[in-house]
C-alpha positions as CSV (number, residue, x, y, z in Angstrom):
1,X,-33.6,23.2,60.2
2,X,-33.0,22.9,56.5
3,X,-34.6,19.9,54.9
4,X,-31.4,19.2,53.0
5,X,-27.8,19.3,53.3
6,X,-25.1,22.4,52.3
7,X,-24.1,21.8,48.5
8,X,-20.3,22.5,47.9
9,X,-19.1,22.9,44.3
10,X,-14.8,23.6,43.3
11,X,-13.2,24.1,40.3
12,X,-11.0,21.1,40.5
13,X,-11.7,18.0,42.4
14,X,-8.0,17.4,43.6
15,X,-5.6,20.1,44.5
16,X,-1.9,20.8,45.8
17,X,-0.4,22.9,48.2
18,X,0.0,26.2,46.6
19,X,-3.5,25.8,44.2
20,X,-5.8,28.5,44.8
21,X,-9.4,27.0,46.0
22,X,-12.6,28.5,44.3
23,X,-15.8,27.3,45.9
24,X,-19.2,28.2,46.1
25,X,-21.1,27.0,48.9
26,X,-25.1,26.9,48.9
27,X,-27.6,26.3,51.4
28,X,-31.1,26.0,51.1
29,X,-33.5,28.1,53.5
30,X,-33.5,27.2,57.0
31,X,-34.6,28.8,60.2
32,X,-32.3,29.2,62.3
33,X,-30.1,30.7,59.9
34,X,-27.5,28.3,58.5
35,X,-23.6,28.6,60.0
36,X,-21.3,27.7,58.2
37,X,-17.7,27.1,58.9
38,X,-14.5,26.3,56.9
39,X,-11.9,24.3,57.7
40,X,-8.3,22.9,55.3
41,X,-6.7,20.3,57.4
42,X,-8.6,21.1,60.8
43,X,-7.4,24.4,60.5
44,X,-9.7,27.1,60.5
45,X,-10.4,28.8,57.4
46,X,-10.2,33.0,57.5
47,X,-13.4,34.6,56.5
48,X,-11.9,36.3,53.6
C-alpha cells in the first residue's frame, strides 16, 4: 500500500456550477496499483 496519501492540486480553490475543473491528481508508488475514483456531489465522475 502506498506509504502516503493521493495529492490533489486545482486551479481555483472554490468553484460554481458551470466552471470548468482542472486537476491533477498524483499518487506515489504502491503495490497494488492505486484506484482512483472521482466523484462531484456523490455523483460519479466520467473517465474523460
Amino acid at each position: 500500500f502506498p506509504e502516503k496519501r493521493p495529492q490533489l492540486f486545482t486551479e481555483l480553490t472554490r468553484y460554481e456550477p458551470g466552471d470548468i475543473l482542472r486537476a491533477n491528481c498524483s499518487t506515489p508508488p504502491s503495490r497494488p496499483r492505486a484506484e482512483l475514483r472521482f466523484t462531484i456531489n456523490n455523483m460519479p465522475v466520467s473517465k474523460q
